[in-house]
C-alpha positions in Angstrom: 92.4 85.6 236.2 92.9 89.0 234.7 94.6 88.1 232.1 91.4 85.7 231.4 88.9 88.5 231.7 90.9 90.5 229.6 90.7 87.7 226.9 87.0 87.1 227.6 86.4 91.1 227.1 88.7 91.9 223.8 86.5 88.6 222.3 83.8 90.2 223.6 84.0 93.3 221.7 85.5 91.4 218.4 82.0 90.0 218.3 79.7 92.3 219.4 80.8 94.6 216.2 79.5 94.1 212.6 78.6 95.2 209.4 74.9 94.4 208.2 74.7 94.8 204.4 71.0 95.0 203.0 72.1 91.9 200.6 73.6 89.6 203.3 73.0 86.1 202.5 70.3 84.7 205.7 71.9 81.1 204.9 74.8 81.8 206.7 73.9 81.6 210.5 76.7 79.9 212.2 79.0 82.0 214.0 82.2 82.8 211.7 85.4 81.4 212.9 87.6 83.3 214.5 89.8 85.7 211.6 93.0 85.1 209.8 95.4 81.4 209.9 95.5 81.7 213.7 92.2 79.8 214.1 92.7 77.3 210.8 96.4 76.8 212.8 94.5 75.9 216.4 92.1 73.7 214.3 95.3 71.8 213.4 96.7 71.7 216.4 93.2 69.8 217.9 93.6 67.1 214.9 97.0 66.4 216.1 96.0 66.3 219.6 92.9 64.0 218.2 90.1 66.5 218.7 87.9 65.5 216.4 85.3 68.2 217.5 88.3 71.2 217.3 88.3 70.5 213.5 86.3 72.2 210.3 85.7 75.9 212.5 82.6 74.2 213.9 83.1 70.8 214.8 80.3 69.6 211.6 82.6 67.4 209.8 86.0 66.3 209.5 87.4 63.7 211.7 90.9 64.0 212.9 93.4 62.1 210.8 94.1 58.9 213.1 89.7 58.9 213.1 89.5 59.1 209.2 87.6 55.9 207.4 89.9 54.0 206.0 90.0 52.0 202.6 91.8 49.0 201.3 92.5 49.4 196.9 94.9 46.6 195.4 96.4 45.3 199.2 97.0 49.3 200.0 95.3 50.9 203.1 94.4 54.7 202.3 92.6 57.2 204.7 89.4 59.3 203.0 89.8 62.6 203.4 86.9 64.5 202.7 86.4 67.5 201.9 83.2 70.0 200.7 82.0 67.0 198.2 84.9 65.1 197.2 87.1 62.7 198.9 90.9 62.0 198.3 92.7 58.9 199.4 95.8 59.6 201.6 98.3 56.7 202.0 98.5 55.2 205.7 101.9 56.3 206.6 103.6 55.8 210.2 103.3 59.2 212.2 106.4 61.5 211.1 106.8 60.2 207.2 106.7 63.1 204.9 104.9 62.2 201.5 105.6 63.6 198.4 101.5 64.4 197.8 99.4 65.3 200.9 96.4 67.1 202.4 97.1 71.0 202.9 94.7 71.5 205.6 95.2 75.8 205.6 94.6 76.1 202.2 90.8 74.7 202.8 89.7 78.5 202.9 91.1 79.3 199.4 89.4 75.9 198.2 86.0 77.1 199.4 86.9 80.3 198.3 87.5 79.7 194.6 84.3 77.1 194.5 82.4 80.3 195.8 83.8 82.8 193.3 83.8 80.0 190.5 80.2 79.3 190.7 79.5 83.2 190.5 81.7 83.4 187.9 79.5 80.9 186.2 76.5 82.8 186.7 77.6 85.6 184.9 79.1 83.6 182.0 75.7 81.7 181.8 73.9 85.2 181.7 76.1 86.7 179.5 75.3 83.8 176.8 71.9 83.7 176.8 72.1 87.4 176.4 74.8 86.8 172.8 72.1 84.3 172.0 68.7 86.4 172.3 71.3 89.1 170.4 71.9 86.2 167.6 68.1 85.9 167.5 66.9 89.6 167.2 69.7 90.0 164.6 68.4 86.8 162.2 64.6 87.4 162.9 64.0 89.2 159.5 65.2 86.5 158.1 63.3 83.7 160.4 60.3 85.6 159.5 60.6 85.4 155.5 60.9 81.8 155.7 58.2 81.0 158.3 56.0 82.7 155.6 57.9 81.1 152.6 57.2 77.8 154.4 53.5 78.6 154.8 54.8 78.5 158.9 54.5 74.4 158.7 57.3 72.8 159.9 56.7 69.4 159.0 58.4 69.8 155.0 56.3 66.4 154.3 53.1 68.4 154.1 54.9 70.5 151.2 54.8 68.1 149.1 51.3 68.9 148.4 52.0 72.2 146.5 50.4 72.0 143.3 52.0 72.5 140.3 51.2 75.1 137.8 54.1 74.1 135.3 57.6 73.0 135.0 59.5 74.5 138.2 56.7 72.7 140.7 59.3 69.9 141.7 62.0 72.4 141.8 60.1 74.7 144.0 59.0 72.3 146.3 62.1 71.2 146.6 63.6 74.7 147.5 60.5 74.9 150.1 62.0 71.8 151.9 65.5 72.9 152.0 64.1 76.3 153.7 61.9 74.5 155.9 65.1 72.0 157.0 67.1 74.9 157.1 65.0 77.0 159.3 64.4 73.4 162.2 68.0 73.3 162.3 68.7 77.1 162.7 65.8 77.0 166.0 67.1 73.7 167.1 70.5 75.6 167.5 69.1 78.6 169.0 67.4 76.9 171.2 70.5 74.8 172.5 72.8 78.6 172.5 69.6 80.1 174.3 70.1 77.8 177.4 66.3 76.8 177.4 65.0 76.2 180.5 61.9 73.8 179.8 61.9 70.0 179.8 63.5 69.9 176.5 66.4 71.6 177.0 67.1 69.0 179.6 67.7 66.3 176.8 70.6 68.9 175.4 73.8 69.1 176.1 75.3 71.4 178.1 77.4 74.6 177.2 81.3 73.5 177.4 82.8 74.7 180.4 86.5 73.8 180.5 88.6 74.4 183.8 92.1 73.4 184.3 93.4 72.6 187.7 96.7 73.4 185.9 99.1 71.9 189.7 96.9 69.7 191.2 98.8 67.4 193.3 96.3 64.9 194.9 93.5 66.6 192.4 91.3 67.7 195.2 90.3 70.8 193.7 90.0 69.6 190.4 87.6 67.1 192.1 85.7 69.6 193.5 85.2 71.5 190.4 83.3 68.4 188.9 81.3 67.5 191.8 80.2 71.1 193.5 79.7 73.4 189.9 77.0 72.1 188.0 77.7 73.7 184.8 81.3 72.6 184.5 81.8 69.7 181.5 85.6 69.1 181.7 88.0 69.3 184.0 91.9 69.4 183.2 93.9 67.7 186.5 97.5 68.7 185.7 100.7 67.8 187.3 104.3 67.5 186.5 104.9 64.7 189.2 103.9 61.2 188.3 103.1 59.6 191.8 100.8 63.1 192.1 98.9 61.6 188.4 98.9 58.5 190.3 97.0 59.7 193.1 94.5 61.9 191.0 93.6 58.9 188.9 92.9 57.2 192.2 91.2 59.6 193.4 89.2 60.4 190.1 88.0 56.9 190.2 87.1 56.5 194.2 84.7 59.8 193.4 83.0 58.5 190.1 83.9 61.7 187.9 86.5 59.8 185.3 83.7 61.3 182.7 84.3 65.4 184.1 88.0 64.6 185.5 91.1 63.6 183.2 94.2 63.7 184.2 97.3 64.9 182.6 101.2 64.2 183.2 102.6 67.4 181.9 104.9 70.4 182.5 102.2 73.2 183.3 103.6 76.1 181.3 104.1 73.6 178.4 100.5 72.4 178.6 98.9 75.9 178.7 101.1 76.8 175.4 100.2 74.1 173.5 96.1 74.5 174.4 96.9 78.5 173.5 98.5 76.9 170.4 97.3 73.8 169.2 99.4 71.6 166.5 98.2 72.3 162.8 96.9 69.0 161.4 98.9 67.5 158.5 96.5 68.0 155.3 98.4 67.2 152.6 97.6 67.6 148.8 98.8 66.8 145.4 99.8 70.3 145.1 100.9 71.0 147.9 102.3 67.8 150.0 103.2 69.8 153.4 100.0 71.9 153.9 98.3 71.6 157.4 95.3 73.3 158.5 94.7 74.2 162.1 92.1 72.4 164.3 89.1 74.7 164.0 87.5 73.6 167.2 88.9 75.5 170.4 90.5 73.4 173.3 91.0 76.5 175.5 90.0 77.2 179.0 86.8 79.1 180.7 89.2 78.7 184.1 92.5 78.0 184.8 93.8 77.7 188.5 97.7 78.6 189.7 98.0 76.9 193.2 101.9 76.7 193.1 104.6 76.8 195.8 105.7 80.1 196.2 105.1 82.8 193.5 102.6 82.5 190.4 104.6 84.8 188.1 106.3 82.3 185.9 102.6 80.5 184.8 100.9 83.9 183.7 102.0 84.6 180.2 101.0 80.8 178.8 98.0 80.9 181.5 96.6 84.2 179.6 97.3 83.1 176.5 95.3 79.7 177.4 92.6 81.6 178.7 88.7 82.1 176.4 88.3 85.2 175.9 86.6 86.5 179.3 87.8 83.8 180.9 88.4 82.9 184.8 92.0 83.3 185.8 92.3 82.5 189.3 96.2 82.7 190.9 97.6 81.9 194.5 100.7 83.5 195.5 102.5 82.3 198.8 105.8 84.8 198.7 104.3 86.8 200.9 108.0 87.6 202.0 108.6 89.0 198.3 105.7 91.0 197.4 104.5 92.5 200.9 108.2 93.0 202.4 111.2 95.1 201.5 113.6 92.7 202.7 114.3 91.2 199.4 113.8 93.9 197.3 116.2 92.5 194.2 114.3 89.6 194.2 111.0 91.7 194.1 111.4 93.9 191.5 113.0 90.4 189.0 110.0 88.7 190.2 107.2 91.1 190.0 108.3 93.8 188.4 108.3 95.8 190.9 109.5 97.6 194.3 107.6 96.5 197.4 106.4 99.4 199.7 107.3 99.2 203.7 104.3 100.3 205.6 100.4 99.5 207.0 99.8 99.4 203.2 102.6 96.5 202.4 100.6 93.6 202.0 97.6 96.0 199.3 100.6 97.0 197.4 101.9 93.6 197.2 98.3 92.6 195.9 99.0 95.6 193.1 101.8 94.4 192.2 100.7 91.0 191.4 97.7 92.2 189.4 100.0 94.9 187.6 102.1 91.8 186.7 99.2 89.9 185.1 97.8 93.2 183.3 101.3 93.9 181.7 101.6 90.5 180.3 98.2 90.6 179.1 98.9 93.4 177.1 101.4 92.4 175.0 98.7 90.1 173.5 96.1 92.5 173.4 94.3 91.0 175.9 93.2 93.2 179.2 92.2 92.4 182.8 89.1 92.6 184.9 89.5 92.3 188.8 87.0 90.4 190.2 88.4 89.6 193.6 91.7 90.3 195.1 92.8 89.3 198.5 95.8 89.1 201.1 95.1 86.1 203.4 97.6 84.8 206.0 100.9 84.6 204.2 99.7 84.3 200.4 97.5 86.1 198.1 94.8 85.1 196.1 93.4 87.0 192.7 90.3 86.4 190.9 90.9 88.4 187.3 89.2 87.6 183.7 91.1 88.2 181.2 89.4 90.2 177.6 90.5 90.8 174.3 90.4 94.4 173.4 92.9 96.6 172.2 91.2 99.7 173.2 91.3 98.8 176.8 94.6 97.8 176.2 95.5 101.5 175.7 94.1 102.2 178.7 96.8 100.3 181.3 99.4 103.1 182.0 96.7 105.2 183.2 95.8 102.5 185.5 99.8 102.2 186.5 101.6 104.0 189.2 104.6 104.3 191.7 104.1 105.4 195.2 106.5 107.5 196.7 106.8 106.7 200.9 107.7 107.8 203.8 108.4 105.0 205.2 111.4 106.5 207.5 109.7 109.4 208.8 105.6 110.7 209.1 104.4 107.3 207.2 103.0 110.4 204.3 102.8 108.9 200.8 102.7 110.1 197.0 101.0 108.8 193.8 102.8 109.3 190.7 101.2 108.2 188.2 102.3 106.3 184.9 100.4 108.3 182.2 97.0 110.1 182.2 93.5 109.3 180.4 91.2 112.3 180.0 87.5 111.5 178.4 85.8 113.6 176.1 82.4 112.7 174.3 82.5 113.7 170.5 79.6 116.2 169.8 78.5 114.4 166.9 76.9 110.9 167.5 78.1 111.0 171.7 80.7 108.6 171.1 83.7 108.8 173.6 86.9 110.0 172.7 90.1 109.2 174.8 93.3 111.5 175.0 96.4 109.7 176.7 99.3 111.4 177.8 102.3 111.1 180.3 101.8 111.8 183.5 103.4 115.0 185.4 106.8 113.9 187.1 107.2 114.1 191.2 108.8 117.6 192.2 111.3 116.5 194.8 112.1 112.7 196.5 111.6 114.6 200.1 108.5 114.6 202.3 106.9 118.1 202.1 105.9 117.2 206.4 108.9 115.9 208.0 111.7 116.6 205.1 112.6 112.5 205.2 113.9 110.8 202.3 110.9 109.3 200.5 111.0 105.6 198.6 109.7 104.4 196.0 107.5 101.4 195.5 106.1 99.9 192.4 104.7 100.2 189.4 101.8 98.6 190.6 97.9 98.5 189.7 96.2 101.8 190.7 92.6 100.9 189.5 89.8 99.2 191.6 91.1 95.9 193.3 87.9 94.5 193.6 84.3 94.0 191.4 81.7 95.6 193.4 78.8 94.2 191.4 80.6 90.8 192.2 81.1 91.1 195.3 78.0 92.0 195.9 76.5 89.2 193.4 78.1 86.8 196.4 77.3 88.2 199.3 73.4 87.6 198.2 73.0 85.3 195.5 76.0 82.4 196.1 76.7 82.1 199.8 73.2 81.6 200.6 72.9 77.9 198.3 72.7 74.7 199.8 76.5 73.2 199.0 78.2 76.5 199.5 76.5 77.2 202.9 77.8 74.4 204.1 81.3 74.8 203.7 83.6 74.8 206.8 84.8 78.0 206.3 81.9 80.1 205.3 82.0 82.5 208.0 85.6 83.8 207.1 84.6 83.8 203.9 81.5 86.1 204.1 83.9 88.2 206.6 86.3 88.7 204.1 83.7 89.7 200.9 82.3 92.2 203.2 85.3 94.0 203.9 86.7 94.0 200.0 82.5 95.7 199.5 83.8 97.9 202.0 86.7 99.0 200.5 84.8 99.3 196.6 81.5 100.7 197.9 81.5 104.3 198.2 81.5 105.6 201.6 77.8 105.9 203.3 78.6 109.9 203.8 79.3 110.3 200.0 75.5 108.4 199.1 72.3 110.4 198.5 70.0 109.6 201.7 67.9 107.0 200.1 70.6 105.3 199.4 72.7 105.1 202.7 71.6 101.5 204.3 75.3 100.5 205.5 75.2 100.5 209.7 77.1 99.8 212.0 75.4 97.0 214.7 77.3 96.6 218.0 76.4 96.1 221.4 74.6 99.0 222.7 73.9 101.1 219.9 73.1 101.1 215.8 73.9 103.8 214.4 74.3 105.1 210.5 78.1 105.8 209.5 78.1 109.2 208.4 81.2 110.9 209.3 84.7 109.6 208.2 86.5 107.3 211.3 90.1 108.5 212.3 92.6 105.9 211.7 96.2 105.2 211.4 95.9 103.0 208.3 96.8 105.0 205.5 94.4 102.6 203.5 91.5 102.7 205.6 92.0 106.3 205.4 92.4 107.3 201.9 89.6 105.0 200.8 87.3 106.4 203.5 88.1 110.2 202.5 88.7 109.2 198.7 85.0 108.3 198.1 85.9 106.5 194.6 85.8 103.3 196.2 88.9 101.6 195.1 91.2 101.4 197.5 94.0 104.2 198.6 96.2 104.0 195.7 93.6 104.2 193.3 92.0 106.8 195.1 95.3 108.9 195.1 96.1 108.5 191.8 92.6 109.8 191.0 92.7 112.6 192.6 96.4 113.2 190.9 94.6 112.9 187.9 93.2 117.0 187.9 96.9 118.0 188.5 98.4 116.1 185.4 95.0 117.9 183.0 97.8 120.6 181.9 100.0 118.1 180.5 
C-alpha cells in the first residue's frame, strides 16, 4: 500500500508540473503519454497480452496484432497494420516466427516525429519559393513593363494584327509585336506557376517537385506516409537493398493507392544516392566527335532523404549530402546509443564518429554533437554546410533533423563551431571547452559589410582539474554551435501540431513534450529577457509563478545553458564564453 501511494504521489507531481509557452498548439488536449520507451514498451506488452485498449498511448486506434483486419492478395493471408494514414500488409505468421520485414512498433514516435518536422520543413521551403519568385519578378519588371507598353498592354497578339502600315517594315513590325506579346504570356504563365498562386487557377497547375527518398525502407511504411500525410510531396523514392522488403513495398504501394507518388527501388543505398548526386552523361555523339556525351540538364536530386538504418548512420552521410538540393532535408536515425553516448567502446567511437565520447550527465548531448560534427565535416569537403533544425536523444537512438547549404563562406566558419571538452569525469564532474579555432566579426567602415578574422584557438594550460586536481579526459571534437532551430521549433509548437492529421497522431503528446524542452534549451533564459518579453511560467499545482532566478541543479547541461543565456546548449555556451579568452590570439 505504501509503496502504491508513493507511485500515486511521484505521478502525481510528474503531472501537476509544466511549461505553458505563449505559442502552444490548443489542438493538442489529450493527456501526453507517459515520457521516454518505458510507456511505448508497456503499450507492447498490452498488444501481446491482447489489450487492444493498452495500445496507441490512448487506446484511439490500433488493434492488437491477433485483432488486426485481415486480407487475402493471390491465396496469401496478410494483417493491415495501420498506421497515421497508411497501412502495410504483414504476413500471417504462427506466434514466434521471425520475418525478415516487420512492424517496429517503438519507432512509431520517430515516424510521427519526422512527418511533423517534414511538413514544417515544407512550409518553409514553400515560403522560401514564393519569396525567389516575387524576387524573379521585381528583378524582370522593367522589362515586363516595356513590353506591356510595346504591346499596347493587349494580350490577345490577334488584335495586332490591325497595326497599320505606314511603309515597308509594317509586316515585320507586327510580327516582332506578336513575338513580344507571346513572349511576355509565357514569361507570366511561368511566374505565375514559380509564384505558387493561390486562386482557382493555380489549382489546374502542377505542383512544385518535391522529391523525398525513403533511402532503407523495409516494409515502405514511411515512404507511404510521406505520400499520403504531406500534401506537397510529388515523388517518393522507397529504397531497399533486400528483395522480399521491394516485395512488400510494392504490395504495400498498391493496397494504399499511391503507385503514382510511391516507386520503389531495389538498390544498394549508398550506391543509389551517388548515382542521383551523379547522374550518367548521356551518349551524344557527333561526326566530329563520336564519344561526346552531355549531362542530363534536369536535376534528379532530393528535397529529403531519410537514414532509418540498424545501428549507426555514419557510413550513408557523404553520398546522402551529396544527393541532397541545395537546402535540402537530411533527416538521420542513429541507434548505437552504446557508441556515441558511452565510453565503453571508445576505439569504436572515435573510427565511427570521429570522435571521443564524454562519460557524464552530459553523455548522451555530446553523443548528439558528435553525430552532427560528423555530418558538418563531411559536408565540408563539398562546400556544402549544415543547418540544425532538430536534434534529439530518445530512448536508445538519436534522431537529427539538419539541411544541408552550399556556401563556401559558411564553410570557413566550421572550426569555430568545433570543440573538445576536457572532463572530470573521475573526480568533481567540472568540465572544459577547448575550442577548435576562433571567429571574431568586424563590420568594414565603408559600405557595413562584415568582415571575418579566423584563427586557432588558445591551447588548454594543464590536463588536471583546477578543483579537485583529478586527471581530466577528453571528449570529442564535437559540434559546439546551437543543437536546435529556435524559430523552428517554435514554427511547430504553434503552426504544425495543431492541424487535423498531425493532432491526431498516437504520439503527439511526447512529441509536443519533447519540442518544448529542445525551445527550452535554445530560448534564452526568462531572467536574461527584457520584461515585456518574459511570458515563459511555470504552472504547477499550487502556484504559477514567473522563472526569474537560475534553478540549482546537478546537470552540468541544465546548468550551463541556464547561466550561459546564449541559448545553445552547455557546450556551446562554454565555448562562447571561451571565445573572449582566445581574442589575443
Amino acid at each position: 500500500m505504501a509503496k502504491r501511494k508513493a507511485e500515486d504521489a511521484f505521478n502525481a507531481t510528474g503531472q501537476s508540473t509544466d511549461i505553458t509557452l505563449p505559442d502552444a498548439p490548443s489542438a493538442a488536449t489529450t493527456d501526453p503519454t507517459p515520457p521516454g520507451g518505458q510507456a511505448q514498451a508497456q503499450q507492447q506488452q498490452a498488444r501481446k497480452r491482447k489489450a487492444p485498449d493498452a495500445v496507441g498511448g490512448g487506446g484511439k486506434g490500433q488493434a492488437a496484432p491477433s485483432e488486426l483486419e485481415t486480407v487475402e492478395l493471390h491465396g496469401v493471408t496478410y494483417k493491415v497494420q495501420p498506421e497515421g494514414l497508411a497501412n502495410i500488409l504483414l504476413p500471417d505468421r504462427p506466434e514466434g516466427e521471425n520475418s525478415e520485414v516487420f512492424y517496429n512498433y517503438i519507432q512509431q514516435f520517430n515516424r510521427d516525429l519526422t512527418m511533423a518536422v517534414t511538413r514544417g520543413f515544407g512550409d518553409i521551403l514553400a515560403a522560401e519559393r514564393k519569396a525567389a519568385a516575387s524576387s524573379r519578378r521585381k528583378r524582370r519588371g522593367g522589362l515586363n513593363h516595356k513590353r506591356k507598353a510595346k504591346c499596347h498592354a493587349s494580350d490577345d497578339p490577334a488584335a495586332l494584327t490591325t497595326t497599320t502600315a505606314a511603309d515597308g517594315q509594317a509586316v515585320e513590325q507586327v510580327y516582332e509585336q506578336v513575338d513580344d506579346a507571346v513572349e511576355f504570356q509565357i514569361e507570366t504563365i511561368m511566374e505565375d506557376v514559380d509564384s505558387g498562386m493561390a486562386d482557382a487557377d493555380a489549382e489546374d497547375q502542377p505542383k512544385p517537385r518535391f522529391a523525398v527518398l525513403d533511402a532503407l525502407s523495409a516494409t515502405g511504411l514511411r515512404a507511404l506516409r510521406y505520400a499520403k500525410e504531406l500534401p506537397f510531396v510529388t515523388h517518393v523514392t522507397a529504397n531497399d537493398m533486400s528483395y522480399s522488403a521491394v516485395e512488400s513495398i510494392t504490395r504495400n504501394i498498391a493496397y494504399n493507392s499511391v503507385a503514382h507518388l510511391v516507386h520503389p527501388n531495389h538498390d544498394n543505398a549508398i550506391g543509389h544516392m551517388y548515382r542521383t548526386a551523379y547522374p550518367a552523361y548521356l551518349p551524344a555523339p557527333t561526326a566530329d566527335n563520336p564519344h561526346r556525351v552531355k549531362k542530363p540538364t534536369e536535376s534528379n536530386k532530393y528535397h529529403v532523404i531519410d537514414l532509418d538504418p540498424y545501428g549507426t548512420a555514419a557510413p550513408f552521410l557523404d553520398a546522402a549530402v551529396q544527393a541532397l538540393e541545395d537546402g535540402g532535408l537530411l533527416s538521420a536515425t542513429c541507434t548505437d546509443a552504446a557508441i556515441f553516448a558511452s565510453t565503453s567502446y571508445p576505439e569504436k567511437t572515435f573510427a565511427t564518429y570521429g570522435g571521443l565520447p564524454a562519460k557524464g550527465d552530459f553523455s548522451h548531448e555530446s553523443g548528439l554533437r558528435m553525430v552532427l560534427m560528423s555530418v558538418a565535416t563531411v559536408a565540408a569537403k563539398y562546400g556544402l554546410y549544415v543547418e540544425p533544425l532538430l536534434s534529439l536523444s530518445i530512448d536508445y537512438y538519436c534522431r537529427v533533423f539538419v539541411r544541408v547549404r552550399r556556401g563556401p563562406e559558411s564553410v570557413k566558419k566550421l572550426a569555430s563551431k568545433s570543440a573538445v571538452v576536457m572532463n572530470c569525469d573521475a573526480g568533481c564532474g567540472a568540465w572544459k571547452v577547448q575550442e577548435m579555432g576562433t571567429l571574431r566579426e568586424r563590420v568594414a567602415k565603408a559600405g557595413g559589410r562584415s568582415v571575418y578574422k579566423y584563427g586557432v584557438a588558445q591551447a588548454v594550460e594543464s590536463g588536471v582539474c583546477e578543483f579537485c586536481e583529478c586527471r581530466m579526459h577528453v571528449a570529442g571534437p564535437m559540434w559546439a554551435d546551437a543543437i536546435h532551430s529556435a524559430e523552428f521549433v517554435r514554427h511547430l509548437l504553434s503552426n504544425v501540431l495543431g492541424r487535423e492529421i498531425v493532432s491526431g497522431y498516437d504520439t503527439v503528446g511526447r512529441i509536443t513534450g519533447m519540442l518544448k524542452l529542445a525551445l527550452a534549451e535554445v530560448a534564452p533564459p526568462p531572467s536574461l529577457l527584457p520584461p515585456e518579453e518574459d511570458t515563459t511560467t511555470i504552472t504547477t499545482d499550487t502556484t504559477t509563478t514567473t522563472t526569474t532566478t537560475t534553478t540549482t541543479t546537478t546537470t552540468a547541461i541544465t546548468t550551463a545553458a541556464t547561466t550561459g543565456g546564449r541559448g545553445r546548449g552547455a557546450i556551446s555556451t562554454a565555448a562562447a564564453d571561451c571565445e573572449a579568452e582566445n581574442t589575443a590570439i
